[in-house]
C-alpha positions in Angstrom: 100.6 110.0 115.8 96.7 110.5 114.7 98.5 112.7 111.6 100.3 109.3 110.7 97.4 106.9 110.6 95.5 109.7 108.7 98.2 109.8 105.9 98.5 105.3 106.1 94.7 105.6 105.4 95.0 107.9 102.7 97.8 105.9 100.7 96.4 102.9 100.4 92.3 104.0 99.8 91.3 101.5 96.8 95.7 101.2 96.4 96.8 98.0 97.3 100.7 99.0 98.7 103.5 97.2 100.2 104.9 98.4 103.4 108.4 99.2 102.0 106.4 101.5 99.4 103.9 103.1 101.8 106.9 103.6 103.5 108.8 105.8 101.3 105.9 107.8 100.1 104.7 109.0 103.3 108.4 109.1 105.6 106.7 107.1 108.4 109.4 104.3 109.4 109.0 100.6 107.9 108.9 99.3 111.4 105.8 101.5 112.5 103.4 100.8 109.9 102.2 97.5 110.8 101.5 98.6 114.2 99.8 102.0 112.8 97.7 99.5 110.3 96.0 97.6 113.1 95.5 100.9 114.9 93.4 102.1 111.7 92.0 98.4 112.0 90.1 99.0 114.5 87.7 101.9 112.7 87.9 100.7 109.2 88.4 97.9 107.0 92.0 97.0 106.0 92.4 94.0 103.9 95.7 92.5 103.7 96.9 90.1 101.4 99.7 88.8 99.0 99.0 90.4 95.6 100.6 93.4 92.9 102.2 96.2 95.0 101.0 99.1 92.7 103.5 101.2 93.2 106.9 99.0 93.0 105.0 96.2 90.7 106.0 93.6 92.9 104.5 90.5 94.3 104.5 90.3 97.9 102.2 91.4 101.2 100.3 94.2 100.5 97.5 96.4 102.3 94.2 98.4 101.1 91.2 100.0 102.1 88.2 100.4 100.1 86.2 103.5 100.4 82.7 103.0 102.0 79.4 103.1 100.3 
């Protein structure tokens, strides 16, 4: 599991993604990422919010994490 969250951290550093697209670009099940996104919560930031998916373009919930200073 710690490989998962690792990979979900990577994807969406300064990349604000929707779950459907982080998703297919890292073969970890729709249904686990939300749970694997709090996981990460809890040792660095996640913002999540209703903007541009950069991958798919659309408009909907997506989630990022900016790189720390």
């Amino acid at each position: 599991m710690p490989e998962k969250g690792a990979l979900l951290a990577v994807l969406i550093i300064e990349r604000p993604l929707c779950v459907d697209c982080i998703a297919e670009k890292s073969a970890i099940r729709a249904d686990e990422i939300e749970p694997l996104l709090a996981r990460i919560a809890t040792r660095i930031a996640i913002t999540s919010a209703v903007d541009r998916c950069r991958a798919c373009g659309e408009t909907k919930k997506v989630h990022i994490s900016s790189r720390a200073e």
